[in-house]
C-alpha positions as CSV (number, residue, x, y, z in Angstrom):
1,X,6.1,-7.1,2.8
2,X,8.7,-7.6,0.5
3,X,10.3,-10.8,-0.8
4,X,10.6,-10.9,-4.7
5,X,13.0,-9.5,-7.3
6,X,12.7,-5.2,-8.2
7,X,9.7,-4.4,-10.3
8,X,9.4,-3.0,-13.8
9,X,8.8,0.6,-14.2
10,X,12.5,2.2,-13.0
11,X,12.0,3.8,-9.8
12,X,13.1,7.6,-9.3
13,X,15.8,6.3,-7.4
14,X,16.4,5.6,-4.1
15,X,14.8,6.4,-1.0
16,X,11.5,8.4,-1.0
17,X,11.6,12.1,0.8
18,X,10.2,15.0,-0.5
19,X,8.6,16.3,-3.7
20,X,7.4,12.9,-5.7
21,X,4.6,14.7,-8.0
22,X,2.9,18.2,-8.3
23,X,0.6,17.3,-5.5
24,X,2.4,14.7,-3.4
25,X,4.8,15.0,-1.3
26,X,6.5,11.6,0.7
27,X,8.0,12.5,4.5
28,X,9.6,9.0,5.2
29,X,9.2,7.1,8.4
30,X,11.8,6.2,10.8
31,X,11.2,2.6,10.5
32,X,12.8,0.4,8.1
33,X,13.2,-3.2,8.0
34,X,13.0,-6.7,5.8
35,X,9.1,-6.0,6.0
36,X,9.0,-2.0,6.0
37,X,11.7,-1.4,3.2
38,X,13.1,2.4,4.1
39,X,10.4,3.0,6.2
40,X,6.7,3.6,5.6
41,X,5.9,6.8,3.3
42,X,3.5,9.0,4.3
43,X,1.8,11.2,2.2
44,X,1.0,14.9,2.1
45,X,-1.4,15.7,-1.2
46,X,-2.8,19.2,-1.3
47,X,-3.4,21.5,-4.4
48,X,-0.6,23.8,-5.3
49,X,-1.9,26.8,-4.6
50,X,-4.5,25.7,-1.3
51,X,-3.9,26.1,2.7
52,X,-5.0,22.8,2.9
53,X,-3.9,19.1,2.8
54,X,-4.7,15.6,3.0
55,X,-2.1,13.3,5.2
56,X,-2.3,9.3,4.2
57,X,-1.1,7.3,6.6
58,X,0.9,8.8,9.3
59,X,2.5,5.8,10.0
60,X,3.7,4.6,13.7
61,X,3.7,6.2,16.4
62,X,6.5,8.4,16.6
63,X,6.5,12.0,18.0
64,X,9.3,13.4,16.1
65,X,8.0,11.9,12.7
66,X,4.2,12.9,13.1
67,X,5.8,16.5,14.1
68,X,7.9,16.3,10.8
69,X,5.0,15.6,8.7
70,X,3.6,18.7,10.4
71,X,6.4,20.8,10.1
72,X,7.0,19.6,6.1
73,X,3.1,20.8,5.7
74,X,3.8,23.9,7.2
75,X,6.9,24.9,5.4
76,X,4.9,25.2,2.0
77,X,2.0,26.9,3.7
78,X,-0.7,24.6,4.7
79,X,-1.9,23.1,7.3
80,X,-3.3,19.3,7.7
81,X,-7.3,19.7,7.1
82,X,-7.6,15.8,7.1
83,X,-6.2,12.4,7.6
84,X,-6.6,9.3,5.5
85,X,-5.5,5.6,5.7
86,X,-5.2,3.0,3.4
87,X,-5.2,0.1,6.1
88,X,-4.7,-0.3,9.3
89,X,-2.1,-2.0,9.9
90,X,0.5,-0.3,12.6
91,X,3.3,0.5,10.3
92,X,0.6,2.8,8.8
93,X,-1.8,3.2,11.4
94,X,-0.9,3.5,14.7
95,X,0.1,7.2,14.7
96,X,-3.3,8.5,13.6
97,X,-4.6,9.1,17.1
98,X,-2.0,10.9,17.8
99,X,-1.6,12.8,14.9
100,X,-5.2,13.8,14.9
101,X,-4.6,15.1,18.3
102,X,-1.8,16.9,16.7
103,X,-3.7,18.6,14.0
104,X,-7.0,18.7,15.6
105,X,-7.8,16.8,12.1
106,X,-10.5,13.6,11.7
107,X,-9.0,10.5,10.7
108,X,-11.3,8.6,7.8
109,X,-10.9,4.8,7.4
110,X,-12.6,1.6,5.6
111,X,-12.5,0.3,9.3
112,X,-15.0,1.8,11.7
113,X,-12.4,0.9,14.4
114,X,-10.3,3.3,13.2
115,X,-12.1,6.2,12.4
116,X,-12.1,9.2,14.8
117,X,-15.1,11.5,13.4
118,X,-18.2,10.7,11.9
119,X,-17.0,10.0,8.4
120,X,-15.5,6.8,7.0
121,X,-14.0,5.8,3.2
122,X,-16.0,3.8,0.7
123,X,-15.6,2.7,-2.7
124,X,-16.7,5.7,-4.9
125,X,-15.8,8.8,-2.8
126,X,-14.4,11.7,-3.6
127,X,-12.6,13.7,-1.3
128,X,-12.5,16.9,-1.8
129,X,-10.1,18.9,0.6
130,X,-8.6,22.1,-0.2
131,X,-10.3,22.0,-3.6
132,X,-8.3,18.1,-4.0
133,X,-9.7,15.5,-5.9
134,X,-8.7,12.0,-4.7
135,X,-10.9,9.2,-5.3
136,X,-11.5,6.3,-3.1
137,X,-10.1,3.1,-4.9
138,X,-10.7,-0.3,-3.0
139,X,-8.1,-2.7,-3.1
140,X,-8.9,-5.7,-0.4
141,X,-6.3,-8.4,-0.8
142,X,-3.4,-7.6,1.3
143,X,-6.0,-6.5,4.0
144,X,-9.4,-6.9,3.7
145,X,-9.5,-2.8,4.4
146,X,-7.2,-1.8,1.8
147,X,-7.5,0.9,0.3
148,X,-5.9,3.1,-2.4
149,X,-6.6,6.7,-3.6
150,X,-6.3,7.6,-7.0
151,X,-5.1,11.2,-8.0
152,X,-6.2,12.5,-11.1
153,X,-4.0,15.7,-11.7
154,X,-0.9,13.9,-11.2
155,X,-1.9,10.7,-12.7
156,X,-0.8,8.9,-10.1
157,X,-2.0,6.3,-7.7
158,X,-1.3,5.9,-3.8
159,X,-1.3,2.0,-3.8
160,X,-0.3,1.6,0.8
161,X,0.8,-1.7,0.2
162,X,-1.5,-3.3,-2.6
163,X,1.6,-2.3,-4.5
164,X,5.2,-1.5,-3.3
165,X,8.3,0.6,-4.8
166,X,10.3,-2.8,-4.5
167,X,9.5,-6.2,-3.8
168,X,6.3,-7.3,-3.5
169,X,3.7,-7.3,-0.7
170,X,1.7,-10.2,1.6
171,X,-1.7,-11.1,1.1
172,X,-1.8,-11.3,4.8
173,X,-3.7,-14.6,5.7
174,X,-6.7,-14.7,7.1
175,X,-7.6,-11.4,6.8
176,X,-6.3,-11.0,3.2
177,X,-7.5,-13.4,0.4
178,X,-5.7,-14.3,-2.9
179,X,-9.0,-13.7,-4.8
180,X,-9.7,-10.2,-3.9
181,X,-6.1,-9.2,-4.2
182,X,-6.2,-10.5,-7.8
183,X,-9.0,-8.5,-8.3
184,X,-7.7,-5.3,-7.2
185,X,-4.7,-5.5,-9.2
186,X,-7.0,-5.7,-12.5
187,X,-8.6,-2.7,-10.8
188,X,-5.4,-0.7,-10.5
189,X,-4.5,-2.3,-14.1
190,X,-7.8,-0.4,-15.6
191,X,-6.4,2.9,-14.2
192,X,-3.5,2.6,-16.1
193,X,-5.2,1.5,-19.3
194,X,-7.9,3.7,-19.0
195,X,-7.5,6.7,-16.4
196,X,-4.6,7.5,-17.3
197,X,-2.6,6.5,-14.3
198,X,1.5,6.4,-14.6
199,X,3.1,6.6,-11.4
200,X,2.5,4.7,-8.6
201,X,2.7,6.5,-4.7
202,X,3.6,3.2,-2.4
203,X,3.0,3.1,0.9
204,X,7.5,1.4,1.3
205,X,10.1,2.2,-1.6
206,X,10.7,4.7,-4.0
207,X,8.3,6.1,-6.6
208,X,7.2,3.8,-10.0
209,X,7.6,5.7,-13.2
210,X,5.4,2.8,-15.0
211,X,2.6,2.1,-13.3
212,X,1.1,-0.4,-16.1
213,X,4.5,-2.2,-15.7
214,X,4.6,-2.2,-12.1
215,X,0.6,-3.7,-11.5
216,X,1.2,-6.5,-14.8
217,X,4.9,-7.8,-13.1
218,X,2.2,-7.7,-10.1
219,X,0.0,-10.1,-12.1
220,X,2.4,-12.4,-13.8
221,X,4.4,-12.7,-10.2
222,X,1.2,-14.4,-8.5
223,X,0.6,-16.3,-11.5
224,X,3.9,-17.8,-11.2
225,X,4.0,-18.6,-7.3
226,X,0.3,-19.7,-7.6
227,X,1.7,-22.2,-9.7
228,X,4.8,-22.8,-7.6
229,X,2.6,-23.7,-5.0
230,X,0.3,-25.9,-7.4
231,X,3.1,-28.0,-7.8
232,X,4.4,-28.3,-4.6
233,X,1.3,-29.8,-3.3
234,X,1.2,-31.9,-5.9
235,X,5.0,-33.2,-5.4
236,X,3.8,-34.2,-2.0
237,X,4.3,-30.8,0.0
238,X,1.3,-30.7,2.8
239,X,1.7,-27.8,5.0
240,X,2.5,-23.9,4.6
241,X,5.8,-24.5,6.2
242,X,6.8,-26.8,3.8
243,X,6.0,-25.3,0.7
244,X,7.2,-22.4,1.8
245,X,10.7,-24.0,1.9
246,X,10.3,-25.6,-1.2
247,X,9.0,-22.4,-3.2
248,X,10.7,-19.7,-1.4
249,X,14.0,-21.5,-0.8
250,X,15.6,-18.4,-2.9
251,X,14.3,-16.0,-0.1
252,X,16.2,-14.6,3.0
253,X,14.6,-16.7,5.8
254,X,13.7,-13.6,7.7
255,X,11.4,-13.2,5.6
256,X,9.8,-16.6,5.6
257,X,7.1,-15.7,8.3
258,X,5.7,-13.4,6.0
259,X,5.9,-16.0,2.9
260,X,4.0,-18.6,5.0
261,X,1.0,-16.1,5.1
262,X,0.9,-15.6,1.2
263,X,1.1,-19.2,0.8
264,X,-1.9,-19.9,3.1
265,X,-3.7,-17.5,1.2
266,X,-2.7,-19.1,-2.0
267,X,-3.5,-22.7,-0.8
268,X,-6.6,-21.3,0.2
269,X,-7.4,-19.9,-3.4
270,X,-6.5,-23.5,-4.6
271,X,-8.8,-25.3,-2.8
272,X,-11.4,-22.9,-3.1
273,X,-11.3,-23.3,-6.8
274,X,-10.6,-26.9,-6.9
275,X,-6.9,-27.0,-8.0
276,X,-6.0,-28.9,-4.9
């Protein structure tokens, strides 16, 4: 998910476990890699002083880390009343079954296919959960079921992968699209400017103290590689694999898989606007 230089907007520093805001609380996954960073952070958001929390995205499926998550709700009194996901993909998603098991919790979703109750996530809702307010923000682009969920009180934003703690994320071709990504990061850009969103809750890396920083680096990146990628065609570069290795010859080749998809996605956006 990650191939570009660190953002703007210093993280906390390092790794992401435990306490990140008043409300929001990070138990890290045991799964890091080139795509995953330190692992994938789920979230625990409750109100100080309620018995009840919200989990987001409990991540793979991994019996001692859903137990942690548990266990970390437990130690400061409250118990998992509901569980969330920004997409589905499996680094996020695949433990929800089991965790709802776990918890006896329902599981709400943009995707009907993996929700486990009656309810699902839409632009606009509020959820409500131990006296919580977290609105629904949608952010298609790097999934077309992205979602993120904007917390008020802490002025903060839980971005799953629209946005990272380091690096910067897919647009996952063909389910993600260049167009729709661009637009959610002028959504999450309006949260900063007006909502007064400053820290950014990732789904990989640490914590970003500058929210407006982090989303505008966002903005300038795609600019740039859209542009990178402009030119490549037009130097005579036909297919994803080779502008991949023209544009990306800075990155660590594991990593070029991923790249391909981005630059499908940004071909794509090209021709669609009649650049190419």
């Amino acid at each position: 998910m990650t191939y570009a230089a660190s953002l703007p907007g210093q993280p906390r520093g390092g790794t992401i476990a435990g306490p990140a805001t008043e409300r929001a609380v990070c138990v890290l996954a045991p799964n890091p890699s080139p795509m995953t960073l330190d692992g994938t952070n789920t979230w625990i958001v409750a109100e100080p002083d309620a018995d009840l929390a919200v989990v987001i995205d409990p991540g793979p499926l991994d019996e001692d880390h859903l137990n942690a998550v548990i266990a970390t709700a437990e130690r400061a009194g409250k118990r998992i009343g509901l569980t969330l996901l920004t997409h589905g993909h499996p680094d996020h998603a695949d433990g929800a079954s089991r965790f709802a098991e776990l918890t006896r919790t329902p599981v709400r979703a943009l995707d009907p296919a993996l929700r486990l109750g009656d309810e699902g996530l839409e632009a606009g809702d509020v959820i409500t959960t131990g006296g919580l307010e977290l609105r629904v923000v949608p952010t298609p682009g790097h999934t077309a079921d992205s979602l993120s969920f904007h917390l008020p009180a802490d002025g903060a934003v839980l971005t799953g992968d629209t946005v990272l703690g380091r690096g910067t994320t897919v647009v996952a071709h063909p389910d993600g699209r260049l167009g729709e990504y661009l637009e959610s990061l002028r959504r999450l850009r309006s949260l900063t400017v007006d909502d007064g969103v400053d820290t950014v809750l990732p789904g990989h890396g640490p914590v970003l103290n500058d929210a407006r920083g982090a989303v505008e680096f966002y903005l300038a990146h795609r600019a740039n590689r859209l542009a990178q990628v402009e030119t490549a065609v037009e130097a005579g570069y036909r297919t994803p694999g080779e502008v991949v290795a023209q544009v990306y010859a800075d990155v660590d080749r594991s990593l070029w898989p991923a790249a391909e998809l981005s630059v499908r996605a940004q071909l794509d956006y090209l021709r669609e606007h009649g650049l190419i």
